[in-house]
C-alpha positions in Angstrom: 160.9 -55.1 195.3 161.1 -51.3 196.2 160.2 -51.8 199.7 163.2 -54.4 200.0 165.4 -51.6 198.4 163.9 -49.4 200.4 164.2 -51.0 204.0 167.8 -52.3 203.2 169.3 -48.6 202.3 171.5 -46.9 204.9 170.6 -43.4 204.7 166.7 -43.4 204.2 165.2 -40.3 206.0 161.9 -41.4 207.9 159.2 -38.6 208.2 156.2 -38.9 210.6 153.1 -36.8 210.5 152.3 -37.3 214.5 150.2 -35.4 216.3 147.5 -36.9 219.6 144.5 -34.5 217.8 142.3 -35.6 215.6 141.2 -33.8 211.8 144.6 -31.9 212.6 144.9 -32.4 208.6 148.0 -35.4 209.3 146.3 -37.6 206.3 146.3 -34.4 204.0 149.7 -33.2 204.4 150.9 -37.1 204.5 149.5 -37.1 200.7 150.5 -34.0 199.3 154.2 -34.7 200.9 153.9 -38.1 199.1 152.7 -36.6 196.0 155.4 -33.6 196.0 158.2 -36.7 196.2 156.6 -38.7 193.4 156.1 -35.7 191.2 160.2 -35.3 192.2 160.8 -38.4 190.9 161.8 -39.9 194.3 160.5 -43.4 196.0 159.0 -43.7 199.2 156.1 -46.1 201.5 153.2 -44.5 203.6 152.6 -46.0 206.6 148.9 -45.5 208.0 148.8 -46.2 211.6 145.9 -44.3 213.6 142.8 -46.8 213.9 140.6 -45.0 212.0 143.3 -45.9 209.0 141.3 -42.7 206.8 145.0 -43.1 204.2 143.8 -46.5 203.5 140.0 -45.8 203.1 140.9 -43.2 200.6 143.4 -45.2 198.7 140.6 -48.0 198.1 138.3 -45.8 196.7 140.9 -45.2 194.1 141.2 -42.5 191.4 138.5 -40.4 190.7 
């Protein structure tokens, strides 16, 4: 449901973390952006789209 609400609003900023370099720290500030809007209350989606997907294989190991 928040993605529909989120996709479907007119003014929703879009931030990329993009750089060519690998272990430029992309994943890392991607997170602790994330977690700074969260903590803030606000709503977002992370999109993890290098091959190596590293966002997703740390967001399965979950907490802890």
């Amino acid at each position: 449901m928040a993605i529909h609400r989120l996709s479907h609003a007119r003014n929703t900023p879009r931030i990329a973390f993009v750089t060519p370099n690998g272990g430029s720290g992309k994943t890392t500030a991607t997170v602790l952006f994330a977690s700074e809007l969260v903590e803030r209350e606000h709503e977002g989606v992370i999109l993890d789209l290098p091959p190596n997907q590293s966002l997703a294989a740390w967001g399965a190991q979950g907490a802890g």
